[in-house]
MIFIPA-550125 format. One line per field, with one value per residue (C-alpha): x, y, z; residue in three letters; chain. Coordinates in nm, 3 decimals, decimal comma. Example, Ala and Ser with C-alpha at 12.3 -4.5 7.8 and 13.67 -1.06 7.14 Angstrom:
2
x: c(1,230_1,367)
y: c(-0,450_-0,106)
z: c(0,780_0,714)
roti: c(ALA_SER)
fipa: c(A_A)
# end
This chain:
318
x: c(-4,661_-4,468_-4,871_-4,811_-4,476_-4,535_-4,856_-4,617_-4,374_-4,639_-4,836_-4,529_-4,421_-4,084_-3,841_-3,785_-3,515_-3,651_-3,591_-3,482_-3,273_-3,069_-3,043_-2,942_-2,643_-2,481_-2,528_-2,324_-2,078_-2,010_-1,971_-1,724_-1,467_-1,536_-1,422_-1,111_-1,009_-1,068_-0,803_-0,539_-0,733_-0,704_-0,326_-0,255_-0,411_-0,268_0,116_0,160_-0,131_-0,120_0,273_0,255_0,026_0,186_0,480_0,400_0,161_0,531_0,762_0,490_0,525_0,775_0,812_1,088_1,119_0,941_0,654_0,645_0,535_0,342_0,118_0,214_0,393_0,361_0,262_0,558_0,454_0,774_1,023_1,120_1,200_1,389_1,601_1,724_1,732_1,920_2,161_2,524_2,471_2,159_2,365_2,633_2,405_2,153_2,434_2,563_2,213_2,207_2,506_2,447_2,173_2,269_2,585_2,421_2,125_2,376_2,587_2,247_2,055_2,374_2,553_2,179_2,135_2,424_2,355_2,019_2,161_2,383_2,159_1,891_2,057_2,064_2,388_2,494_2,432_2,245_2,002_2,262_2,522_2,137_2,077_2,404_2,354_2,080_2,253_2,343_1,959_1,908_2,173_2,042_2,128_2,365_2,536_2,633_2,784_2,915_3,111_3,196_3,320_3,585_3,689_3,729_3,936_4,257_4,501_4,352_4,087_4,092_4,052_4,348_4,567_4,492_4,633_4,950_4,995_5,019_5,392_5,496_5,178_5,240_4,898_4,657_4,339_4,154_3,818_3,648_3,824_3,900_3,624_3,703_3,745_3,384_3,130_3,237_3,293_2,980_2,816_3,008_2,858_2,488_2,546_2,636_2,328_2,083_2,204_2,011_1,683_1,774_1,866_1,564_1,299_1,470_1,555_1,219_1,102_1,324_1,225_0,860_1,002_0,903_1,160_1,002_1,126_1,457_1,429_1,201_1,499_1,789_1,617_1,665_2,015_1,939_2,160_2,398_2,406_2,114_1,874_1,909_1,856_1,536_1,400_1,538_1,517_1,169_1,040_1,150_1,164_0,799_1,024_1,245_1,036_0,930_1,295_1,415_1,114_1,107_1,512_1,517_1,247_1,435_1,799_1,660_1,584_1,883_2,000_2,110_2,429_2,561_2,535_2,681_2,981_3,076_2,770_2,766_3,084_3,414_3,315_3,014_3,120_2,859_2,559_2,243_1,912_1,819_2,168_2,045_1,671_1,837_2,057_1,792_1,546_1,738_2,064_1,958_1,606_1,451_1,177_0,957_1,321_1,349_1,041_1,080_1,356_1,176_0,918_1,201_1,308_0,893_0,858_1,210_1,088_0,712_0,874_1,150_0,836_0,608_0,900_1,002_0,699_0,560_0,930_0,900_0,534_0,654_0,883_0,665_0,414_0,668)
y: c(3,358_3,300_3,162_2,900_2,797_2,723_2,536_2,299_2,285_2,147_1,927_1,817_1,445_1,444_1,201_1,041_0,708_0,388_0,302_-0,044_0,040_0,284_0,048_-0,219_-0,035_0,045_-0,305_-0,360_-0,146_-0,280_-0,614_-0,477_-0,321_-0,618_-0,845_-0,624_-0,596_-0,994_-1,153_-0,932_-0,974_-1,365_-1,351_-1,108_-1,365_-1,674_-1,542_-1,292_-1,349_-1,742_-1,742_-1,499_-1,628_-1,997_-1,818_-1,675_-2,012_-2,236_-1,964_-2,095_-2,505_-2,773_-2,788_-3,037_-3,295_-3,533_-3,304_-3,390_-3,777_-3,747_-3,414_-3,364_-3,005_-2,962_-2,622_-2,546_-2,138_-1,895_-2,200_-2,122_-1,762_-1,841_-2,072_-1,844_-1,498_-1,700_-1,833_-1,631_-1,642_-1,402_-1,116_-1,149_-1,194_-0,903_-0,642_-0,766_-0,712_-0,343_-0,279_-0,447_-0,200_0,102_0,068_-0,040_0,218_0,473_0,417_0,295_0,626_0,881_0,756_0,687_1,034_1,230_1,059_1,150_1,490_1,422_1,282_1,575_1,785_1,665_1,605_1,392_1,026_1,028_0,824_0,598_0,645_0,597_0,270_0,141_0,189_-0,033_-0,353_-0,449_-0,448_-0,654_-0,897_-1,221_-1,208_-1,524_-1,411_-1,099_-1,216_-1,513_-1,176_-1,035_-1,309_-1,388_-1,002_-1,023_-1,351_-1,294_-1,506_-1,440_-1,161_-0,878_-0,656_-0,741_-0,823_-0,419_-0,346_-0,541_-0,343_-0,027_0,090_0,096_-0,089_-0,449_-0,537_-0,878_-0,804_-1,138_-0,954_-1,283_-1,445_-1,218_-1,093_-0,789_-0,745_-0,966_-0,783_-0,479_-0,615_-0,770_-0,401_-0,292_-0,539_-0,456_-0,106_-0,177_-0,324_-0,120_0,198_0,164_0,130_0,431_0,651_0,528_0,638_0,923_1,038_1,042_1,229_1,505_1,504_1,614_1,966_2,192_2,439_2,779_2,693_2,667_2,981_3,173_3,057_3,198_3,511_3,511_3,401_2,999_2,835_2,542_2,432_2,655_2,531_2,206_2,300_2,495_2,303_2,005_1,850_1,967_1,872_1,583_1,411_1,240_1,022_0,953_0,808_0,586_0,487_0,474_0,276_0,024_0,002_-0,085_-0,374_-0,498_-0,511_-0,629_-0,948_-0,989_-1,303_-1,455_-1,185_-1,349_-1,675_-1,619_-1,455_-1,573_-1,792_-1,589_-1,680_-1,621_-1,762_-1,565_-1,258_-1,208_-1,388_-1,177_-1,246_-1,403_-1,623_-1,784_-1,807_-2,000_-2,196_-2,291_-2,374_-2,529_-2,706_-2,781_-2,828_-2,636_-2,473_-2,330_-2,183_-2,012_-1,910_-1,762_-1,566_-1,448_-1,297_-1,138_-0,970_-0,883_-0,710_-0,488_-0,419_-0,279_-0,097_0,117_0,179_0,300_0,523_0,654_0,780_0,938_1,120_1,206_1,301_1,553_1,665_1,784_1,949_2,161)
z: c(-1,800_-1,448_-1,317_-1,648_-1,531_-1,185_-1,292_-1,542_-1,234_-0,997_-1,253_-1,439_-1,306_-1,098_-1,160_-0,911_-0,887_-0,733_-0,408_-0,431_-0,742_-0,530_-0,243_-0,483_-0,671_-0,320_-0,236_-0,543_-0,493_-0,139_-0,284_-0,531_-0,277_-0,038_-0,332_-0,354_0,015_0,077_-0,086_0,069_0,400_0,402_0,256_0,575_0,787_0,635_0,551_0,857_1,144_1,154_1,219_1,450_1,647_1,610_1,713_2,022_2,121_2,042_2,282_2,570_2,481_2,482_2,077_1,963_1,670_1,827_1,832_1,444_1,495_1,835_1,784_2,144_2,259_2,649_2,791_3,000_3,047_3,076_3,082_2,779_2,806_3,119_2,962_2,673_2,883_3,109_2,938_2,883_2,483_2,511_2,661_2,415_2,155_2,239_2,262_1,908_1,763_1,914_1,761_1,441_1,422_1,530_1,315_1,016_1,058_1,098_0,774_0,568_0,649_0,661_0,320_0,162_0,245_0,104_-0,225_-0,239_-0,199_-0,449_-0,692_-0,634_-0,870_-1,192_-1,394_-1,690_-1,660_-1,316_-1,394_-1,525_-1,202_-0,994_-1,175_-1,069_-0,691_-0,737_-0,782_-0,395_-0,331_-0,679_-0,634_-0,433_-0,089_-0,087_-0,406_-0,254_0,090_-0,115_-0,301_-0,005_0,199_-0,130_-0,081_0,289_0,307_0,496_0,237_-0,086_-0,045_-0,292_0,011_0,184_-0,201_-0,213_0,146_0,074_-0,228_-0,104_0,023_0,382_0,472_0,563_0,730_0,664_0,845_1,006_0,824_0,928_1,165_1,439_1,745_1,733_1,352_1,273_1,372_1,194_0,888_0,899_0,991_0,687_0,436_0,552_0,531_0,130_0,112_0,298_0,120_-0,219_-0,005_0,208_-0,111_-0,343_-0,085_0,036_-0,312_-0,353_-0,063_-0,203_-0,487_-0,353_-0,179_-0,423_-0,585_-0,457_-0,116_-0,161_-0,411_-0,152_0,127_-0,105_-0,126_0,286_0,247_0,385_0,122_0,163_0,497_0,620_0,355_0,437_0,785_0,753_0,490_0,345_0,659_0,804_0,447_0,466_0,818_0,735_0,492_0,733_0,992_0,741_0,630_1,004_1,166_0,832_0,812_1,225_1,228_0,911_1,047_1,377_1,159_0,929_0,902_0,639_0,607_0,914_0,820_0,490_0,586_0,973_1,086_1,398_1,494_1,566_1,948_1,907_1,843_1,559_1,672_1,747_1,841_1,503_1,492_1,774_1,754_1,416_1,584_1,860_1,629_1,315_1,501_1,865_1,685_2,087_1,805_2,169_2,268_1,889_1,920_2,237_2,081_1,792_2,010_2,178_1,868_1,806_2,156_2,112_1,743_1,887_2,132_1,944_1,635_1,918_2,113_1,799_1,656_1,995_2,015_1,643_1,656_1,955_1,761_1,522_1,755_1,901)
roti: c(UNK_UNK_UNK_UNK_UNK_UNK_UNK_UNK_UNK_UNK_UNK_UNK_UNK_UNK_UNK_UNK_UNK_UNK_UNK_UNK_UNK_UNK_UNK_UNK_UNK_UNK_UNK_UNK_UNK_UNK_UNK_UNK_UNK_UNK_UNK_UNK_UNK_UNK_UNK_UNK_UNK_UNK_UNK_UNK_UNK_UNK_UNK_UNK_UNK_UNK_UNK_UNK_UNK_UNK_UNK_UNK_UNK_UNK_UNK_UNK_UNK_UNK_UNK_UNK_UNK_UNK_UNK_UNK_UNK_UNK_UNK_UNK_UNK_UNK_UNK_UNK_UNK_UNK_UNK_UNK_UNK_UNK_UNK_UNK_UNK_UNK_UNK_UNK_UNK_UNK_UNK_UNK_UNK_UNK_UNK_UNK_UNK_UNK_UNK_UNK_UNK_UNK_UNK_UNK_UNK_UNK_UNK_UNK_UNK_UNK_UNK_UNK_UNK_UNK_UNK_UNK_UNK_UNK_UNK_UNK_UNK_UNK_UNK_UNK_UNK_UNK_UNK_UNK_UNK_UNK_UNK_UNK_UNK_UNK_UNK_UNK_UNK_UNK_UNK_UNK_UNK_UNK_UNK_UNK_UNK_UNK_UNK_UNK_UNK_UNK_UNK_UNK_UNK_UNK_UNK_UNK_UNK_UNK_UNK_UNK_UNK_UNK_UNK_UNK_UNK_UNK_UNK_UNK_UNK_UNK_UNK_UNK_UNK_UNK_UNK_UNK_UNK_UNK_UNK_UNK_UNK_UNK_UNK_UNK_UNK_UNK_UNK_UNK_UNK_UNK_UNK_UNK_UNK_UNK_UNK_UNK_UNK_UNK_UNK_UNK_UNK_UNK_UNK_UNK_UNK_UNK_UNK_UNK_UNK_UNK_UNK_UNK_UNK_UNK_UNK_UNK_UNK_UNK_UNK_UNK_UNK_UNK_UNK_UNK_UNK_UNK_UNK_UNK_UNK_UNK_UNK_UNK_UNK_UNK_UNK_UNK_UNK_UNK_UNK_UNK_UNK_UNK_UNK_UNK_UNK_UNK_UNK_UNK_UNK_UNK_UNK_UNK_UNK_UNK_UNK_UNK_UNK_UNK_UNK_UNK_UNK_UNK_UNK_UNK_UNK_UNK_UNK_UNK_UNK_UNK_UNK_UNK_UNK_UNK_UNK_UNK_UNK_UNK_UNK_UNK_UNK_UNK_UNK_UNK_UNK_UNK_UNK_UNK_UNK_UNK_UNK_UNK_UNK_UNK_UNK_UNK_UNK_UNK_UNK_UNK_UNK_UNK_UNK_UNK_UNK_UNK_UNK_UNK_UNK_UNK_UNK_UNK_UNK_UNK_UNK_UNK_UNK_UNK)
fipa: c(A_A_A_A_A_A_A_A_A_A_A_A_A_A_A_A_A_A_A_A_A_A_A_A_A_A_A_A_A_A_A_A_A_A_A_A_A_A_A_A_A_A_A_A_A_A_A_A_A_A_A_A_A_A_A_A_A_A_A_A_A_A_A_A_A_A_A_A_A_A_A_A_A_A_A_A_A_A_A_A_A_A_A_A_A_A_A_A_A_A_A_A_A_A_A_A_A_A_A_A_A_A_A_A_A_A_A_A_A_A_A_A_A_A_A_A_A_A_A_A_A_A_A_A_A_A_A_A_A_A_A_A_A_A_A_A_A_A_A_A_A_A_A_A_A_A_A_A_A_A_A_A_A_A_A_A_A_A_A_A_A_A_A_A_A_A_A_A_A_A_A_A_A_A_A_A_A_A_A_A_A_A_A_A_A_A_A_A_A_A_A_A_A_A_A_A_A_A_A_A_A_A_A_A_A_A_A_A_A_A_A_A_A_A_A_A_A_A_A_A_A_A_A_A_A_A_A_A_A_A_A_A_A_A_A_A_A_A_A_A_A_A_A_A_A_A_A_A_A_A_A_A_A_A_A_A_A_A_A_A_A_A_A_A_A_A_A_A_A_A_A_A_A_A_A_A_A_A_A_A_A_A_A_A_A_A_A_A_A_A_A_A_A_A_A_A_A_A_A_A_A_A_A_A_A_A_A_A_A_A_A_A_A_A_A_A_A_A)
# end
């Protein structure tokens, strides 16, 4: 019997798949995911690489309205970036935008944070209560400074109506008005923004530690304080990278906050980078001097993502 079955094994016909019908159903296949990845390839190119690139080309070139009619913008090399570094808005304007985003980084990522926290543990109506803290990221941008700048008006704001109100305290803020007051209120209303972002995608991330830890960790006595210590926060400090590096390059940018509630004034005590690559490029109509500015903001942006994630990838190893 076992000489009759290897016979049949070595007579019997294999079956064996063509070769060009192989080659042709990976050629197929290709196509397919090729057909996939092109459209987002060409919007990439079209919505993000093109003005880049036009970008950086304008910062080197002489690009005014005129520039519109004649076709003609004159290569005038660093000219532009000496002109804007050198003049005595930049330095005022550049230390605003560092603190614009350290302060709004700070109260985005520290109150996003402790209600993540909060939220992590689950209670009647969260889901409602998490709903809710959604709204400053849902609200259009102008509608909500539009809001704010009503509640921060020195004579009739609701902000200041409540000071007044309250015994023994006689005070009417200049919210808007004042340099030194300005730029913190300003802070203030991007940091009631930026928290829904910083508590959705943080909420998430701890939402993804799973449960034995922390019951493994009680069991050692790391509760509270300790737990969070030893492993909320190792858990979870991929998510923050992600939350810090995105919520940087994004407040780097902000702009239309500004101009909604103080237009980068009082005497400049608001205006950032992105105030005045605006007001260069939109009022003064310099659009090489903008640009210039803009790829100002694109080198300090490149440079705090790369820092950050070498320091944070460090970290890690260690």
């Amino acid at each position: 019997m076992a000489e009759v079955a290897a016979f049949q094994r070595t007579t019997s016909p294999s079956v064996v798949e063509p070769a060009g019908r192989g080659s042709r159903h990976r050629l197929r296949t290709r196509l397919v995911e090729v057909a996939f990845i092109v459209p987002a390839v060409v919007y990439l190119v079209l919505f993000f690489g093109y003005p880049v690139v036009k970008n950086v080309v304008m910062g080197f070139q002489e690009y005014t309205t005129k520039t519109f009619y004649t076709g003609e913008a004159p290569w005038v090399g660093l000219e532009n970036y000496r002109n804007v570094l050198g003049n005595a808005i930049f330095d005022r304007s550049l230390l605003n935008t560092l603190l614009f985003t350290a302060g709004s980084i700070a109260g985005q990522f520290v109150l996003g944070l402790a209600i993540a926290l909060f939220f992590h543990k689950r209670f009647a109506l969260s889901g409602v209560l998490r709903s809710l803290i959604l709204l400053p990221w849902l609200i259009p941008m102008i509608a909500g400074t539009a809001v704010w700048r009503w509640i921060l008006d020195t004579d009739n704001g609701a902000l200041n109506r409540i000071l007044s109100a309250v015994p023994g305290l006689d005070v009417h803020p200049d919210w808007l008005t004042s340099t030194s007051l300005a730029l913190v209120a300003v802070i203030g209303v991007n940091i009631w923004l930026g928290i829904p972002f910083n508590m959705t995608i943080l909420y998430g991330g701890l939402q993804e530690i799973p449960e034995e830890l922390y019951e493994a960790g009680a069991l050692d006595g790391a509760t509270g304080w300790r737990a969070f210590r030893h492993i909320t926060w190792p858990m979870l400090r991929p998510v923050v990278t992600v939350v810090l590096v995105l919520g940087v390059v994004y407040t780097l940018k902000v702009l239309d906050v500004i101009l909604g509630l103080t237009n980068g004034g009082p005497a400049n005590s608001t205006q950032t980078i992105s105030t005045f690559s605006y007001d260069m490029s939109f009022r003064q109509f310099d659009f090489g001097a903008g640009a210039a500015l803009g790829n100002v903001l694109i080198v300090i942006s490149l440079v705090f993502a790369v820092v950050y994630l070498r320091l944070n990838r460090k970290a890690v190893d260690e």
